[in-house]
Steps between C-alpha positions, in 0.01 A plus 500: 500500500344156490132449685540308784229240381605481177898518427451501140390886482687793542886553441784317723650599827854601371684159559777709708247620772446163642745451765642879466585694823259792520736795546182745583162502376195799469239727331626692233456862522169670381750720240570181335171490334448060552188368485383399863770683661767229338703285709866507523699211583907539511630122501845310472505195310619219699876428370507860388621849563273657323212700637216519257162735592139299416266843459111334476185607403165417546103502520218294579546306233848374633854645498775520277932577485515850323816401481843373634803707528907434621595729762861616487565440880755327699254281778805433724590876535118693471159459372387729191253803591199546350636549161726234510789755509817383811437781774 
């Protein structure tokens, strides 16, 4: 993700996640194997449906997306467990 002090390092914030309703946000499980514990952020675009999971990574150095993934969930009628599986 880019340094604070110096925007030109490090990879962008996913354009979509900037003015996205957080749908739920936390640690990942210890199962999942991430480095620092990962991150998970579920997000809907704004103008969108879609529900997309942010999983991050990271270490002194900084942090990282692992990597982004579309969750298969209706927002209006449930959120997506864990797994992003509809309870």
């Amino acid at each position: 993700m880019p340094d604070y002090a110096k925007n030109e390092r490090g990879e962008e914030i996913p354009s979509d996640l900037l003015g996205a309703t957080i749908i739920r946000f936390g640690a990942a499980p210890v199962s999942a194997g991430l480095e620092g514990g990962g991150l998970i952020i579920d997000y809907q675009p704004r103008g969108s449906g879609a529900v997309i999971r942010a999983v991050l990574e990271f270490a002194e150095v900084g942090m990282w997306f692992a990597y982004l993934l579309p969750l298969k969930v209706d927002i209006a009628k449930q959120s997506p467990n864990q797994d992003g599986v509809q309870e």
